[in-house]
N, C-alpha and C positions, 0 to 999 in steps of 0.2 A: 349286814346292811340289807334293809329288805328294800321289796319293789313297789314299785308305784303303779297303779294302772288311772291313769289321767289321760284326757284328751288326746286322740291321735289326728294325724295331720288325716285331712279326706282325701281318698282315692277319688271322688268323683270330681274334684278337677286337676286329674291329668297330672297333678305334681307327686314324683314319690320323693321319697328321703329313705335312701341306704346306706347305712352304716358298717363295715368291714370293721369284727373287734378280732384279737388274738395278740399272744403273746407275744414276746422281743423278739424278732424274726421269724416271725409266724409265714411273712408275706403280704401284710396290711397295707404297705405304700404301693408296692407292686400292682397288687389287684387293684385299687384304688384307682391307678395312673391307668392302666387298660382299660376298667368296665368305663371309666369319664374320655378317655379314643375311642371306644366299640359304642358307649349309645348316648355322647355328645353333654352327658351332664355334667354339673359344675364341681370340680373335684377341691374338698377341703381337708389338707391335711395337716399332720401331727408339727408342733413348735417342736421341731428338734436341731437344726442347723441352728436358730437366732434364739435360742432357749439359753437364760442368763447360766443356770443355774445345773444343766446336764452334766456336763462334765465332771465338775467340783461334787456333785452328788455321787456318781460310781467309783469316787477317790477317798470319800467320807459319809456314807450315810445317813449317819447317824446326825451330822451336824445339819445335813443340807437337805433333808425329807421331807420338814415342814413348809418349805418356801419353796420347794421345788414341787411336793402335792397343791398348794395353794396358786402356785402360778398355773398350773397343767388345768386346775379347775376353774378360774379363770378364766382363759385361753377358751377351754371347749366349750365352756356356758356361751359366751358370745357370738363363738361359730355356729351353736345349736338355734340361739336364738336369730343369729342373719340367715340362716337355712329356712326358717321356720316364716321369717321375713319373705324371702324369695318370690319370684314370680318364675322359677323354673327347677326341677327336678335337681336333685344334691347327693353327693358320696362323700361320707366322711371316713377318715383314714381314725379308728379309733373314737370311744365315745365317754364321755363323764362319767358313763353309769361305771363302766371298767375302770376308772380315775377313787371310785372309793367304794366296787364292790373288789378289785383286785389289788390293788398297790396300795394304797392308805392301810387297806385291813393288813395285808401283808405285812408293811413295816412295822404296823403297830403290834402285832406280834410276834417278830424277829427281836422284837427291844429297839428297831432304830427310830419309833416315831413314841413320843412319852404319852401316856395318858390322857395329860391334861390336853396336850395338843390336837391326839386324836379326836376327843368330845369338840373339842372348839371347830375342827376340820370336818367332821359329821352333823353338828346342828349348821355349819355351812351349805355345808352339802344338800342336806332337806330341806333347808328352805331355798335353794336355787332352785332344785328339782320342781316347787311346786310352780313355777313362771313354765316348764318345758311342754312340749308333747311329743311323745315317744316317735321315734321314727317307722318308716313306714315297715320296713326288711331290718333286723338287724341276720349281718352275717358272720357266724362265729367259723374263724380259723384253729383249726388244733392240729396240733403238730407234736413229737417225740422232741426230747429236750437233745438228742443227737445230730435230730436235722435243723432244730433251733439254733445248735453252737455251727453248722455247718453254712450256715446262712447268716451270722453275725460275722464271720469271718471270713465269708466271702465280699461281704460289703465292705469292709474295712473301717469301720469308725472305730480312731484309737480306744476311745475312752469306753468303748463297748466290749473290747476285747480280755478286760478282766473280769469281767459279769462272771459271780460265784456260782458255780453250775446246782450248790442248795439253791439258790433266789432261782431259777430259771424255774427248778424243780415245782416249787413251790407256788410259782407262780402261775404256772400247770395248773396245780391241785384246784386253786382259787377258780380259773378259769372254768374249771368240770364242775366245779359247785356251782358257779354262776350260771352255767347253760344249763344245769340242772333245773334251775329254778327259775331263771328269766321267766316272766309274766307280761310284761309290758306289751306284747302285740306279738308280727311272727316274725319267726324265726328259720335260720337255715344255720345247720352243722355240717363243714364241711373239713374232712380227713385229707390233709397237705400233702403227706409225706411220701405216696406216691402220684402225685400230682402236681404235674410240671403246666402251671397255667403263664409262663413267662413264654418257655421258646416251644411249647407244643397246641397251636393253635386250637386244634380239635381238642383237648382237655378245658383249652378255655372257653372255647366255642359251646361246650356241654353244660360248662358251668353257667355261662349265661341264660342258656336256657330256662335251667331249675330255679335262678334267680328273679325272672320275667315269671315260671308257676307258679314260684316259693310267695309271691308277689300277689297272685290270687287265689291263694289258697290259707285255711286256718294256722297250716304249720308243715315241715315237711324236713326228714333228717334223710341223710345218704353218706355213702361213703363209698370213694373210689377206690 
């Protein structure tokens, strides 16, 4: 799936749009819910408690991919364009672009999303993208598929606790090919798995920082 580089919202008035992407317990809601208490913006997150179709998807895939990739795309096209709407700064927990540069492409080459679906799910795709404009930071989470399964299990959602440790894997892979290539504006890479930004303030406190330069700067990668 390639990238777009279309309209970006203006820094010169004062509104940014931050985006937190990363895998199934990468730490996306976490960060999310802090950086919207530490610098007061409006935090939009992932349809996963009131989402028809979660559960019944990690029980069958193969049946539930299409309507469950379709609603997710859905869902975040809306929040991208209320964001975009806004008269104040925004953090979104997860973004569209990851809805079918990660998981769409995923399932359609695991076998659980068919062909035909896929094409019909992708000229969807492109043609929402062209109504968007990129967010201002996108911030990519990467984490080890060990601290992934250690954080899916500490949260406790039933229906997550079967997640096939290939789909985590893979959905890894997906992830390193997409920060490989993001185009769309800047960007920040930031390495989880020794970095406790929930209960060790000073880890968060550092990240916010890089996220305020990463913010006026062309691009900037680090790893704790």
């Amino acid at each position: 799936m390639k990238n777009h580089a279309y309209k970006q919202l203006s820094s010169g008035d004062n509104r940014h749009f931050v985006v937190v992407a990363g895998n199934i317990g990468s730490g996306k809601t976490t960060l999310t819910k802090k950086l919207s208490e530490k610098l007061g913006w409006k935090p939009h997150f992932e349809s996963v408690q009131d989402n028809p179709y979660l559960a019944d998807f990690y029980k069958d895939m193969q049946r539930w991919s299409f309507p469950l990739q379709v609603y997710f795309l859905n869902h975040r096209f809306n929040t991208h364009k209320f964001i975009e709407s806004s008269n104040s700064s925004s953090i979104q927990d997860r973004s569209i672009y990851e809805d079918a540069n990660i998981f769409a492409k995923s399932l359609f080459e695991q076998g659980d999303l068919d062909a035909r679906d896929y094409e019909n799910y992708c000229s969807l795709y492109e043609s929402m993208i062209q109504y968007l404009s990129p967010p201002t930071l996108m911030v990519f989470l990467k984490r080890s598929v060990p601290k992934l399964q250690e954080r899916i299990k500490m949260r406790g959602r039933d229906y997550e606790q079967a997640i096939p440790v290939d789909y985590l894997t893979k959905l890894n892979q997906y992830y390193d090919q997409w920060y490989d290539n993001y185009d769309l504006g800047k960007s920040l890479i930031v390495d989880t798995d020794d970095l406790d930004f929930l209960e060790n303030e000073e880890h968060f406190d550092k990240l916010v920082e890089r996220i305020y330069s990463s913010i006026d700067q062309q691009e900037m990668f680090f790893h704790y």
